[in-house]
C-alpha positions in Angstrom: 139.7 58.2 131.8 140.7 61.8 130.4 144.1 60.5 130.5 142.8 57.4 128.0 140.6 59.5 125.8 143.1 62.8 125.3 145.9 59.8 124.3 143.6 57.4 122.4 140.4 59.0 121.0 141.3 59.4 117.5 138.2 59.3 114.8 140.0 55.4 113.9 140.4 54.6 117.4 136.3 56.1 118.1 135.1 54.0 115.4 136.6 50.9 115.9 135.5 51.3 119.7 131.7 52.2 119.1 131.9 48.5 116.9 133.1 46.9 119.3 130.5 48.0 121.6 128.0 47.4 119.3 129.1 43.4 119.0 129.7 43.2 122.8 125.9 44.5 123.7 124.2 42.3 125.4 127.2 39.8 124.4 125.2 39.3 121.0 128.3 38.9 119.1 129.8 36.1 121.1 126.5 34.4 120.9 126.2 34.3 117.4 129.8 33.2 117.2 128.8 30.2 119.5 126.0 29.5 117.4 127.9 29.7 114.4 130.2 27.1 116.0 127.7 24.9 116.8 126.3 24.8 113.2 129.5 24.5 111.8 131.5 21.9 113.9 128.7 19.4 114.4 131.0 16.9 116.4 131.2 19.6 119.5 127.9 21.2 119.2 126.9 20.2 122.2 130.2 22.2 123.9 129.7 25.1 121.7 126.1 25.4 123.0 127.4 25.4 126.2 130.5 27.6 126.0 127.3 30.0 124.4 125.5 29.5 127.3 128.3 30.0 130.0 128.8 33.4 128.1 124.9 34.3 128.2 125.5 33.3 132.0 128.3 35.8 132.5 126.5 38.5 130.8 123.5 38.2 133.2 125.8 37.8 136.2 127.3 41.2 135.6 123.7 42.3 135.0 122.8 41.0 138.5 125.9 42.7 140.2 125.0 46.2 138.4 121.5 46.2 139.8 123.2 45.2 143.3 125.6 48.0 143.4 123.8 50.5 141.5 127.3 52.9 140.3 126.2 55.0 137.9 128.3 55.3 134.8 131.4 58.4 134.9 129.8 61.7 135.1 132.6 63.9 134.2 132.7 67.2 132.2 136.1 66.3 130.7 135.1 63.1 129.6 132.9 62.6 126.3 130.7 60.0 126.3 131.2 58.6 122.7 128.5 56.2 122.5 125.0 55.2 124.0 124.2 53.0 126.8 121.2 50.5 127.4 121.4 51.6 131.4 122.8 54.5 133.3 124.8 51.3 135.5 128.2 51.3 135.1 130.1 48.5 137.6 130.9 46.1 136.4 131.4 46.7 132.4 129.4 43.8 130.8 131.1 44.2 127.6 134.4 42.9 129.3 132.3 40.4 131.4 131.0 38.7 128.2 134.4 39.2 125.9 136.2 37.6 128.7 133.5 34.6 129.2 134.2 34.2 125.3 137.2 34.2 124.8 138.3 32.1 127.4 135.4 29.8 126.7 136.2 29.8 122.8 139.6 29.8 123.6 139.4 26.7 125.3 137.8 25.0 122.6 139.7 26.3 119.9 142.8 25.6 121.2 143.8 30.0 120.6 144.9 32.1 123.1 142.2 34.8 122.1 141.9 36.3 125.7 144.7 38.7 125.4 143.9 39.6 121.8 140.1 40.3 122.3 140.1 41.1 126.2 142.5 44.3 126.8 140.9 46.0 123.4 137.1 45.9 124.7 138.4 46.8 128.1 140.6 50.1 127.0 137.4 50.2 124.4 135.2 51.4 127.0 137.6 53.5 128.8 138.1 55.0 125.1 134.3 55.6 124.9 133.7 57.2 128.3 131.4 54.7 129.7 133.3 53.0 132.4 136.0 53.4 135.3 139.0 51.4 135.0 138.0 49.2 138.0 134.2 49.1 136.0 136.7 46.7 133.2 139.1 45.1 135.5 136.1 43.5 137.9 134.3 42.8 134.6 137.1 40.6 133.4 137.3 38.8 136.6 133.5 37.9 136.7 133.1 37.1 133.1 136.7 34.9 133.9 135.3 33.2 136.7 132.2 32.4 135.4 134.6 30.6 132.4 136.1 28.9 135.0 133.5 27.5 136.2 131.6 26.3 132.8 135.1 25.0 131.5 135.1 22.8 134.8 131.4 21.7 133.9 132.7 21.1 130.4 135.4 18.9 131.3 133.5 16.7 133.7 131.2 15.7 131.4 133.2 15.4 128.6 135.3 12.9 130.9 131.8 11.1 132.1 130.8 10.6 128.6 
């Protein structure tokens, strides 16, 4: 993390980071997108509302697994802590839990290959901002990618029942 923050925490860098963690808390950003989808593009608002509620589902998985394992957030005296924080819980990093739900989810629907143009920036994003451990970003992927998996499944079989 001092590593990241000595190479990458420029004012530009800093600012960009504390928006994107400012649209990634509590994933509020990605569900407005999927609400905005669903009002837009009325013939799949049913799969908007869904890809929405798979990432609201992601979010509160990695919720549920921070108040399991209880690691608190990187407590080091070389490492500025460049924005604020709902919870002193750090594993796993619910910003890249709910960015990688999205854009995997969105993705999918849109036909774009948006996880590795959103993911790895909200991940290096919170290493940029002192708030997580590179394995706090790398098992936050994974959930918020499973838990895609698992609603693009749901997605498909009922779009092939119906």
């Amino acid at each position: 993390m001092r590593k990241v923050q000595g190479a990458l925490a420029k004012p530009a860098v800093v600012k960009t980071a504390r928006a994107m963690s400012l649209f990634g808390e509590h994933a509020g950003g990605w569900l407005a997108i999927g609400a905005v989808g669903a009002l837009v593009d009325r013939k799949r608002r049913g799969e908007w509302l869904t890809a929405a509620a798979g990432v609201a589902a992601a979010h509160a998985a990695s919720i549920a697994v921070k108040r399991v394992v209880r690691r608190r957030r990187p407590a080091d005296p070389e490492v500025q802590v460049l924005v604020g924080t709902p919870s002193k819980l750090s594993f796993p990093s619910s910003h890249a839990t709910s960015t990688t739900a999205a854009a995997v989810l969105y993705g999918g629907m849109t036909g774009k290959k948006l996880t590795p143009v959103l993911v790895p920036p909200m991940m290096v994003s919170r290493l940029v901002l002192g708030v997580h451990y590179p394995s706090d970003v790398v098992a936050g992927s994974a959930l918020g990618g499973a838990v895609a998996w698992g609603v693009r499944r749901f997605m498909r079989r009922r779009r092939n029942r119906g």
